[in-house]
C-alpha positions as CSV (number, residue, x, y, z in Angstrom):
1,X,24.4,-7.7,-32.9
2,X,20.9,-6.6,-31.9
3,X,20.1,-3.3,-33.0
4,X,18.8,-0.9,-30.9
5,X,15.6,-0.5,-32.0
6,X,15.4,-3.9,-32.4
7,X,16.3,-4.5,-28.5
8,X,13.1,-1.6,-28.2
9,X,11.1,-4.2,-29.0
10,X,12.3,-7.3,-27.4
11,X,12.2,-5.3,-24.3
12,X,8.9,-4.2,-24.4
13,X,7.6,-8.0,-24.1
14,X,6.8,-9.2,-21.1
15,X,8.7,-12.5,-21.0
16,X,7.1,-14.1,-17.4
17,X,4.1,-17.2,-17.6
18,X,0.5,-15.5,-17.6
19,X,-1.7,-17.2,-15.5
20,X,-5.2,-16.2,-13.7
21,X,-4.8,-12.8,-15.3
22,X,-1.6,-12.4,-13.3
23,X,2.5,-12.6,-15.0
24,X,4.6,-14.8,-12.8
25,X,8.2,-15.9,-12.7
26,X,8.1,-19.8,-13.4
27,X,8.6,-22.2,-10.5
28,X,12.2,-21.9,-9.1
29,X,12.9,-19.1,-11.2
30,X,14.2,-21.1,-14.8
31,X,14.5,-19.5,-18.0
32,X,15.0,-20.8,-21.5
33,X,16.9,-19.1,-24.5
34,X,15.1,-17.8,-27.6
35,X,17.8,-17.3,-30.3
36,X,17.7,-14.9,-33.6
37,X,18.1,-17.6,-36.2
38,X,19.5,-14.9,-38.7
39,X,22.4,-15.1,-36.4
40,X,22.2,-18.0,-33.6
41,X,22.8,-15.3,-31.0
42,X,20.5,-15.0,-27.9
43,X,17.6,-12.5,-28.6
44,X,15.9,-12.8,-24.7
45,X,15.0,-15.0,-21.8
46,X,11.6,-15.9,-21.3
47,X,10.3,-18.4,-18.5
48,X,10.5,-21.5,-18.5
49,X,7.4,-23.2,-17.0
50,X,7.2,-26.4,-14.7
51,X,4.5,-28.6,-14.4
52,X,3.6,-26.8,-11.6
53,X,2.9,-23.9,-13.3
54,X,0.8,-25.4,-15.9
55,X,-1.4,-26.8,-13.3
56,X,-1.8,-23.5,-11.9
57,X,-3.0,-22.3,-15.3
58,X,-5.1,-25.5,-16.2
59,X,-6.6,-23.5,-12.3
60,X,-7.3,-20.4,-13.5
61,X,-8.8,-21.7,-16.6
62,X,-11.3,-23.8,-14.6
63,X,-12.1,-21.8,-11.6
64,X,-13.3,-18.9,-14.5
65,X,-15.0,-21.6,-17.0
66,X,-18.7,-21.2,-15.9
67,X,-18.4,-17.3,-15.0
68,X,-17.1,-16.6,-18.5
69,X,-19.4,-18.9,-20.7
70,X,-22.2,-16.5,-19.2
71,X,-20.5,-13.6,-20.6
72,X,-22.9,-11.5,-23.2
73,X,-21.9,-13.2,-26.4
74,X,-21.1,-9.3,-27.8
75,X,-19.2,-8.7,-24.9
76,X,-16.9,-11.4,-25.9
77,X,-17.0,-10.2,-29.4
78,X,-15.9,-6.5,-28.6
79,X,-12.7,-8.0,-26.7
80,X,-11.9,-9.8,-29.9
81,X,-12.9,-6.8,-32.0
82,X,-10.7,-4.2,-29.9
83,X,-8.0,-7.1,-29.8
84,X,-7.9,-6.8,-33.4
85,X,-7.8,-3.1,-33.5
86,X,-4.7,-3.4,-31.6
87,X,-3.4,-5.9,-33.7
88,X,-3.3,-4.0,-36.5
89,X,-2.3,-0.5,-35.0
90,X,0.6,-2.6,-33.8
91,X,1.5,-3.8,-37.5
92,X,5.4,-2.6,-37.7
93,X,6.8,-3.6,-34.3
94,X,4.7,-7.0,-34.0
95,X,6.1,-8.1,-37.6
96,X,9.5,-6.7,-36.4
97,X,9.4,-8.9,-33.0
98,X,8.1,-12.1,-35.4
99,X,11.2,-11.6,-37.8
100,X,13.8,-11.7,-34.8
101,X,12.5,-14.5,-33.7
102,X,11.3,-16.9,-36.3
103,X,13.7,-15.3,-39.1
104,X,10.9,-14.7,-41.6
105,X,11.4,-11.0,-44.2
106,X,9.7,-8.1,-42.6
107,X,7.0,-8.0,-45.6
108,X,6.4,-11.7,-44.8
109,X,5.8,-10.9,-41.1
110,X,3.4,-7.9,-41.6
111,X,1.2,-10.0,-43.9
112,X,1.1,-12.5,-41.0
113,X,0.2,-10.2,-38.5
114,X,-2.5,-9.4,-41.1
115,X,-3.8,-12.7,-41.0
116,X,-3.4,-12.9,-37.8
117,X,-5.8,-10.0,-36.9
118,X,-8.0,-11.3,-39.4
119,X,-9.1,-14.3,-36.9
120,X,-9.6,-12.1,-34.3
121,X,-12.1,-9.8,-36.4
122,X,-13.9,-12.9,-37.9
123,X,-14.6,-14.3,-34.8
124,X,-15.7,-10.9,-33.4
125,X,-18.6,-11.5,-35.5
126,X,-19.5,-14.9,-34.7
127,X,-19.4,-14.6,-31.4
128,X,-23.5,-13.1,-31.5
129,X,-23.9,-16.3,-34.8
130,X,-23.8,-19.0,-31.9
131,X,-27.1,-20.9,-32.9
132,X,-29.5,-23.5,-31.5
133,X,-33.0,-24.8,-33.1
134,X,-36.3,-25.6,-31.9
135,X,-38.4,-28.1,-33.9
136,X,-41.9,-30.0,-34.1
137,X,-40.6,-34.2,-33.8
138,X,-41.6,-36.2,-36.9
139,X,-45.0,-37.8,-34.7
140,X,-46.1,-34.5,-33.9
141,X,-45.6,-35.1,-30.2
142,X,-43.6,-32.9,-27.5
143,X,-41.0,-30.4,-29.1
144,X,-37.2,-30.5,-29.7
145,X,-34.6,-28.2,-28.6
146,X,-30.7,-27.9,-29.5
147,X,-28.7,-25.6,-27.9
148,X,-24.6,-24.7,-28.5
149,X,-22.5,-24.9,-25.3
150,X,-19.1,-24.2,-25.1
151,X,-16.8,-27.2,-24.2
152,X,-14.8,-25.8,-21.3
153,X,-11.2,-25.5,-20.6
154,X,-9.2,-25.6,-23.7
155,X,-5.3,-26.6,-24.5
156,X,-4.0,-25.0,-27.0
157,X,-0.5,-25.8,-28.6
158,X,1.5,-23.3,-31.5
159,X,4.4,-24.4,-33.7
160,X,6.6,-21.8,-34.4
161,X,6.6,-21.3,-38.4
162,X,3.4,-19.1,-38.3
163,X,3.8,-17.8,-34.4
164,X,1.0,-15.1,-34.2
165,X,-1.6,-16.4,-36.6
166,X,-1.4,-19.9,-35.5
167,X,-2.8,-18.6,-31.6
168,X,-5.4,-16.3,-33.0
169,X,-6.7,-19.1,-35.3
170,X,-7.3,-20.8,-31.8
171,X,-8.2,-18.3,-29.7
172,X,-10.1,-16.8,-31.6
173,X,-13.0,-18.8,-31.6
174,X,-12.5,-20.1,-28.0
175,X,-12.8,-16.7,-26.8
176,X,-15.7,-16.6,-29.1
177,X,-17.5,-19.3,-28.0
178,X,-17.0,-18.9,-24.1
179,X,-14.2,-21.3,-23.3
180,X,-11.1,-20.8,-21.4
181,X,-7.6,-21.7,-22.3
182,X,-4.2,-22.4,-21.5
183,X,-1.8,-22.0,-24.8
184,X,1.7,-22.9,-24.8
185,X,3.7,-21.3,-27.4
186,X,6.7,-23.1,-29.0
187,X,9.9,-23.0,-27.5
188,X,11.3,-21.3,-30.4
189,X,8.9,-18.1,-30.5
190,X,7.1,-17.9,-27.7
191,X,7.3,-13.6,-28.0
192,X,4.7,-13.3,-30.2
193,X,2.8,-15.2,-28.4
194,X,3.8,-13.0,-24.8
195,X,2.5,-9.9,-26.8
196,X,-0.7,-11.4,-27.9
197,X,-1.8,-12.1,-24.4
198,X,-0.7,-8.6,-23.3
199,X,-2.9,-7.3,-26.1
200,X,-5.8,-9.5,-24.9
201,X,-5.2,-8.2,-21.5
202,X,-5.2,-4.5,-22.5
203,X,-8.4,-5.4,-24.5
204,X,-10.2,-6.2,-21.3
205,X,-10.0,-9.6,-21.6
206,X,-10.8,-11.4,-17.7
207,X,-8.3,-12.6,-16.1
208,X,-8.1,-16.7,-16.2
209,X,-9.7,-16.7,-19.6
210,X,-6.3,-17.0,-21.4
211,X,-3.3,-18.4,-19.8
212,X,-0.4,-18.6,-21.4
213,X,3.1,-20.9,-20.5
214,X,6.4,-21.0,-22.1
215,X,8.4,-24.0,-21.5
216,X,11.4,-25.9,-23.0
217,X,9.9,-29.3,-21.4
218,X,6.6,-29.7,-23.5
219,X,5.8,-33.0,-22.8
220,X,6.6,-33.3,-19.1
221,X,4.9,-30.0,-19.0
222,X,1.5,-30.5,-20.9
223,X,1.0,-34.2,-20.2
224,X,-0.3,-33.5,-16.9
225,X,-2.7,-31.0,-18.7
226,X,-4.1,-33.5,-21.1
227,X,-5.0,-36.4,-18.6
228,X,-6.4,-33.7,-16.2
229,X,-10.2,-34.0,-15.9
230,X,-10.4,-30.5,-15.6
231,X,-9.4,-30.4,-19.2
232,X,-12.4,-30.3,-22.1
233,X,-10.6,-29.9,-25.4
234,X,-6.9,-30.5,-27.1
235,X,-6.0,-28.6,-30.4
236,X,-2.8,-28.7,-31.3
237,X,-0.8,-27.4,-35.0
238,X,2.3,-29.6,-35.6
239,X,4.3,-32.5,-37.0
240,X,2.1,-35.7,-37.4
241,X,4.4,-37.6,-35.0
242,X,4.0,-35.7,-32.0
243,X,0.4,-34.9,-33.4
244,X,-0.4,-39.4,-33.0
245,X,1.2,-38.8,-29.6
246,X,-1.0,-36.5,-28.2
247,X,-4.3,-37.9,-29.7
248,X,-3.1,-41.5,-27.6
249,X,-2.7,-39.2,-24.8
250,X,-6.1,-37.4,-24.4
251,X,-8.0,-40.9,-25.0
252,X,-7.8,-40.9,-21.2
253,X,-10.1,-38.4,-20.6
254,X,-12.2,-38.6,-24.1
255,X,-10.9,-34.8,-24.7
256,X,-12.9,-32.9,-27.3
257,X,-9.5,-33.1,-30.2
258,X,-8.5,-31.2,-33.6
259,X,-5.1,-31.7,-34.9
260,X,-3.6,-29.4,-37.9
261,X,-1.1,-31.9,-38.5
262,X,1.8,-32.3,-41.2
263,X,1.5,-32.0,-44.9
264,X,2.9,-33.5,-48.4
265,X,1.0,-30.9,-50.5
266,X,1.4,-31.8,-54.6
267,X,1.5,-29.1,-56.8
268,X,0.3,-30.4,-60.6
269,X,0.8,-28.5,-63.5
270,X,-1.1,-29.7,-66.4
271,X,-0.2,-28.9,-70.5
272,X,-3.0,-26.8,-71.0
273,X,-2.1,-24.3,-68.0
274,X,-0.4,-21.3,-68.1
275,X,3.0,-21.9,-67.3
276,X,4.2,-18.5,-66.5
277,X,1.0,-18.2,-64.3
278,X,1.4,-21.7,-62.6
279,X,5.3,-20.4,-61.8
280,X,3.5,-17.2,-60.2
281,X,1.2,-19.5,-57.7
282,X,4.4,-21.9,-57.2
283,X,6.6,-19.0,-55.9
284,X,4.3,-18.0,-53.4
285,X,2.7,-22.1,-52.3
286,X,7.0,-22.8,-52.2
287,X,8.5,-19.8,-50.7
288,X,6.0,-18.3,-48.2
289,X,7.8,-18.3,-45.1
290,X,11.2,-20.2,-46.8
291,X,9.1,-23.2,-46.9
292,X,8.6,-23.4,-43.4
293,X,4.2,-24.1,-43.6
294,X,2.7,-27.1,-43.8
295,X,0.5,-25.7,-46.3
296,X,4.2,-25.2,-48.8
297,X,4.0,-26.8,-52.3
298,X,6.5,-30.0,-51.1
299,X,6.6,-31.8,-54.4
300,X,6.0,-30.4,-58.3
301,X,4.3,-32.9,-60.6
302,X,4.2,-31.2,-64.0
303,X,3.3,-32.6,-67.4
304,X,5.9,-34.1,-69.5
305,X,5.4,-31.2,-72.5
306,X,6.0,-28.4,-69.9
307,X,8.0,-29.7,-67.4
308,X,11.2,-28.5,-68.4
309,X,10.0,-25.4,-69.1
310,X,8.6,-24.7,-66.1
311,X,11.6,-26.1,-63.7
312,X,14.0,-23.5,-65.7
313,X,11.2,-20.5,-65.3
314,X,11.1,-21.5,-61.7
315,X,14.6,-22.5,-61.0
316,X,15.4,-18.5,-62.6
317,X,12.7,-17.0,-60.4
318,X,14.4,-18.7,-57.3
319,X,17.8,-18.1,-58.1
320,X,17.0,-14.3,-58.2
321,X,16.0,-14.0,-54.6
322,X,17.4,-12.4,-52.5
323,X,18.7,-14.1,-48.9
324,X,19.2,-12.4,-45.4
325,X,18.6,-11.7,-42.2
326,X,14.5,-10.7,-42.4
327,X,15.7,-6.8,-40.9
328,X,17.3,-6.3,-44.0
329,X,15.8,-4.0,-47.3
330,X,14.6,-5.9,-50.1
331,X,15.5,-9.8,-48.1
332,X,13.1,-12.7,-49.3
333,X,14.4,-15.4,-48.3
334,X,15.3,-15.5,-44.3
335,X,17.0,-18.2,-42.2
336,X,15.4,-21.2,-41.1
337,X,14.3,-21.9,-38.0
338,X,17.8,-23.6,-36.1
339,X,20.2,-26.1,-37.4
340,X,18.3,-29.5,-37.0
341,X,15.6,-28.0,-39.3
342,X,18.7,-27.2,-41.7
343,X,20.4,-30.1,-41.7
344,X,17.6,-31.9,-42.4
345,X,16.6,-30.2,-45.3
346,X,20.4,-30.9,-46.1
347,X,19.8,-34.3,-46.0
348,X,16.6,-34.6,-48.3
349,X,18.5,-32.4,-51.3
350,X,21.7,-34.8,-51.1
351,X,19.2,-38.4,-50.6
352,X,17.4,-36.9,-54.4
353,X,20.7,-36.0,-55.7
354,X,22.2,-39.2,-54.7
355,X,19.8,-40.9,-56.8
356,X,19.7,-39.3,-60.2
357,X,18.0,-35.6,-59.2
358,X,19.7,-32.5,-61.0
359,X,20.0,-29.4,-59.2
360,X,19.2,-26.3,-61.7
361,X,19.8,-23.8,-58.8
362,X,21.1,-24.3,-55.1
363,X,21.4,-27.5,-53.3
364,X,23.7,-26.4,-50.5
365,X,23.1,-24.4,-47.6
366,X,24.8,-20.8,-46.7
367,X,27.9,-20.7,-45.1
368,X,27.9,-18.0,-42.4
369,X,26.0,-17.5,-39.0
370,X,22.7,-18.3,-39.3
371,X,20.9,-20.7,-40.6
372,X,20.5,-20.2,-44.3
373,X,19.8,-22.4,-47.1
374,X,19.9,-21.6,-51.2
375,X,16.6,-21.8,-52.2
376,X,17.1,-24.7,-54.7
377,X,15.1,-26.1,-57.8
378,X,15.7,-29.9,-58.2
379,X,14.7,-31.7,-62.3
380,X,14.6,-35.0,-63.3
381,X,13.6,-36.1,-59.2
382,X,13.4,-39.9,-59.3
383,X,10.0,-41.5,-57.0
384,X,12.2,-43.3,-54.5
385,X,13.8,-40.0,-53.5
386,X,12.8,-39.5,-49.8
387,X,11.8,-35.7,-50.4
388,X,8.6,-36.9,-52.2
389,X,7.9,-38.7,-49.8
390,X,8.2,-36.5,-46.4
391,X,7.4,-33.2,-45.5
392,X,11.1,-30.4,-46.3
393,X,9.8,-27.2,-44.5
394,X,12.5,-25.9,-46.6
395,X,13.1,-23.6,-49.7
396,X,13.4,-26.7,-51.6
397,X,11.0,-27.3,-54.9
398,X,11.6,-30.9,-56.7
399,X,10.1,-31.6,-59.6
400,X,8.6,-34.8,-61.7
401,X,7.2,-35.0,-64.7
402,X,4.0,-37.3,-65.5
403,X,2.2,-38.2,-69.2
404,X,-1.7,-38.3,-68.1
405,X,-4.4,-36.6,-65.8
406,X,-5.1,-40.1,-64.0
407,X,-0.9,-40.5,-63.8
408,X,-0.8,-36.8,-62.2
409,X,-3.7,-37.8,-59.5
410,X,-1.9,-40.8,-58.1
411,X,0.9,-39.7,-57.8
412,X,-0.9,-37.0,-56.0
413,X,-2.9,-39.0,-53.8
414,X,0.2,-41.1,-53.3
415,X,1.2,-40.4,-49.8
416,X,-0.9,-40.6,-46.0
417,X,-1.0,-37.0,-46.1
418,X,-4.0,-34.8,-47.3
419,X,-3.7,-31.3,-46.2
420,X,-3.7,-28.9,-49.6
421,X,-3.2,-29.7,-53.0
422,X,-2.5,-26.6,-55.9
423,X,-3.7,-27.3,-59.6
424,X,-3.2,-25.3,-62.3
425,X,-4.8,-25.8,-65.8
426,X,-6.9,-23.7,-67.9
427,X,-9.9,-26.6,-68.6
428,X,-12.8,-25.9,-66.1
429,X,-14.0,-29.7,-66.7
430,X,-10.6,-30.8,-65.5
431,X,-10.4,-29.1,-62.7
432,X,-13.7,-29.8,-61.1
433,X,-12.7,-33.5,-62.1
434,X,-9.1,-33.5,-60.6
435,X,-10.1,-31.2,-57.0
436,X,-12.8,-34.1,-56.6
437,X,-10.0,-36.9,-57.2
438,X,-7.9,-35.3,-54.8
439,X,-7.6,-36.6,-51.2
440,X,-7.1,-33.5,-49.6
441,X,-8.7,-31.0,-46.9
442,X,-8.2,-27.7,-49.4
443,X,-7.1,-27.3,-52.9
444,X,-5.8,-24.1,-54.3
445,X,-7.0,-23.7,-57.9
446,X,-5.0,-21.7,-60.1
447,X,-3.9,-20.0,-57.2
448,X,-0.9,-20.6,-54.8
449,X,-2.2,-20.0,-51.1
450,X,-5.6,-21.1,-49.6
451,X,-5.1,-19.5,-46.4
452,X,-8.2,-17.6,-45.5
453,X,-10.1,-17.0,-41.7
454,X,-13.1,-17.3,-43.4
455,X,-12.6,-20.3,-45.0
456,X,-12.3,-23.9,-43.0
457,X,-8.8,-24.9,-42.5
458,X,-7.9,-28.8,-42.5
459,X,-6.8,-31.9,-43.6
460,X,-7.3,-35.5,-44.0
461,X,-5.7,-38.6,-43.7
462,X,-2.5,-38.2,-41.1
463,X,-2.5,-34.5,-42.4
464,X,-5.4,-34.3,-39.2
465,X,-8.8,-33.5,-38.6
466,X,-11.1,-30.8,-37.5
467,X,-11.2,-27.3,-38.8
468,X,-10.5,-23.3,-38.0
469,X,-11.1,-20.5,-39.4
470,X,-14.2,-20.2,-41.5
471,X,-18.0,-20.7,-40.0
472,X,-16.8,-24.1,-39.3
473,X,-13.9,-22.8,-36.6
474,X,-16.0,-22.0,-34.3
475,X,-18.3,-25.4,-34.1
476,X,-14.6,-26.9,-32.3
477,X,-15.4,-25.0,-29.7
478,X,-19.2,-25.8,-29.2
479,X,-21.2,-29.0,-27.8
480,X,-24.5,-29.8,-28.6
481,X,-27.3,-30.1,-25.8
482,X,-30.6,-31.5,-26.7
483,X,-33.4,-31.0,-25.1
484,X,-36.7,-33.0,-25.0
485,X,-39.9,-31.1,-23.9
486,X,-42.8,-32.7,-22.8
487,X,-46.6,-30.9,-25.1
């Protein structure tokens, strides 16, 4: 049952589509279920938009396009910069709205809404960084002029494991670099997203700028979007599946596209690391958010001398964690996000056990409401065994042992993701060989999490491309003019 500070903040968010600066009921009045998945109970109703409505917002967006891309470029900045004041004023009940609805511990929602802000405040800054050049050609004759536009009318998609910092990281730098927006939320957390926008409103953020829909229907809703020629720019954060499905669909109108898309990250341990430090960076690259990133350490290569060493030293650390609803003093490990995600995660743990895996803790999920799973170590994982091999977005760490560097970078490089990639190993030359070998966007050295808005944010290979965050993030958002002038 809800408590009632709890119910506070639920009821403080508005829970209508925000379109043209305006918050509407959807279309004939339908509303779609978010759930606690701590306890599969209803937490609120929020509206649940028709096509209709996203045309209406794909409207807004267009009919405020060329008014706000002559906005003062500090103007824009301020909104962003008082957005981000708010943000973080806001810490306790934004992290307390994320953890009813995505499940995640209360300390693991406030460092998100951290992050979150963090976008907002980068951005801020380079909003007034937006930069052209002017140049002499090679022959001497006539000059040269670039100039950085923005693109125009923007659809952005969330995924619901990172519900706040995911829609800063986008809008962010649209806001930044004059472009409107329509964002649509996933189903499964769309309140974090509801209070961003009212922040942005109360920020003094035009009306039409952002628009924001929740729906239930996301590809009867959205497809009209995409092939609308209205529409300058896709970016989307999800699986890879849905990910090729969207990139087919914006073909038709040549949209401007980045895609964050799914990962396989490796995490190698070699003999001359640290163990008990490389156990350190693979509690935080495995658990952060139970798993649920696409940034998560999916698969533990570790060299043969140290391998069993470090599963026991991790399997002990993970065993020790505690599991609950994310309200709850002293929780670490919450729910995860419904039962499909669950069963699924189900599925990969029995497939590696099936086939010769040992589990040293866990393995099962937790019986009770909710949807809880044992954060579980697996030894002795065999290659065929299917978690190696796809994405868990689960508190599941398997691990396999390998004799040489080259061995350990294959098996690495084995797979069509490239997102991130975490090496531990106390040689310098090593590691400057092995983070060149890898085929990966980012690669966290000795550390366990690369997630930074200053840094560029991205993969390769099916993993995606494009980037945010970083001085990069903002370039997504920009088109190049050139200009020839006549001497």
């Amino acid at each position: 049952m809800i408590e009632t500070a709890e119910r506070t903040v639920v009821d403080g968010i508005e829970k209508r589509l925000f379109i043209g600066g305006e918050w509407r009921d959807a279309t004939g009045g339908e509303t779609l279920t978010v759930e606690d998945p701590s306890t599969a109970e209803p937490l609120a109703e929020v509206a649940d938009a028709t096509p209709d409505d996203a045309m209406a917002a794909l409207g807004a967006a267009h009919e405020v396009q060329a008014e706000w891309r002559n906005y003062p470029p500090r103007e824009r900045g301020e909104v962003l910069r008082r957005a981000f004041e708010k943000i973080v004023s806001r810490t306790d009940e934004l992290a307390l709205l994320m953890t009813l609805e995505m499940g995640k511990s209360l300390a693991e929602s406030k460092a998100e809404i951290a992050y979150a802000a963090e976008f907002f405040r980068w951005f801020s800054e380079e909003a007034v960084r937006i930069e052209g050049r002017y140049a002499v050609p090679p022959g001497g004759a006539g000059r040269m002029l670039t100039m950085k536009q923005p693109v125009g009318p923007c659809i952005l998609i969330t995924p619901w494991n990172f519900p706040m910092a995911m829609g800063t990281r986008k809008i962010g730098p649209a806001v930044a670099a004059g472009c409107t927006m329509v964002v649509k939320p996933a189903e499964q957390t769309p309140l974090c997203m509801l209070a961003l926008a009212q922040i942005l409103e109360e920020s003094g953020l035009p009306g039409g700028v952002l628009n924001v829909i929740t729906s239930s229907q996301s590809g009867s809703v959205m497809g009209p979007l995409i092939s609308d020629p209205r529409a300058r720019k896709l970016s989307f954060t999800g699986s890879t599946e849905v990910g090729r499905k969207l990139i087919g669909q914006s073909a038709g109108q040549i949209l401007r596209v980045s895609m964050e898309l799914g990962g396989n990250a490796p995490f190698i341990v070699f003999d001359d690391a640290d163990v008990d430090a490389a156990v350190e960076g693979a509690m935080v690259a495995k658990m952060r958010n139970m798993g649920e990133a696409c940034t998560s350490a999916n698969r533990f290569h570790v060299a043969d001398s140290v391998a069993g060493e470090f599963a026991e030293k991790l399997a002990r650390r993970m065993d020790a964690m505690k599991i609950g609803r994310g309200t709850e003093e002293g929780v670490e490990v919450g729910p995860l996000i419904d039962g499909a995600q669950r069963d699924k995660v189900q599925a990969l743990v029995e497939d590696a056990l099936g086939k010769g895996a040992k589990a040293l803790v866990g393995g099962d999920k937790v019986e009770g409401a909710g949807y809880f799973y044992c954060p579980t170590v697996l030894d002795e994982v065999p290659r065929d065994a299917t978690l190696l091999h796809e994405e868990i977005f689960g508190p599941v760490a398997p691990v396999a042992s390998f004799g040489s560097e080259e061995e350990a970078i294959a098996a690495a490089n084995d797979t069509e993701y490239g997102l991130v990639a975490y090496v531990f190993t106390g040689d310098l030359k090593r590691a400057l060989r092995v983070c060149e070998g890898l085929e990966t966007g980012m690669v966290g050295l000795n550390q366990g999490i690369v997630s930074n808005a200053s840094a560029p944010f991205g993969g390769v290979k099916h993993s995606g491309f494009g980037r945010e965050g970083g001085a990069e993030g903002i370039e997504e958002y920009l088109q190049t003019k050139y200009v020839a002038i006549s001497s």
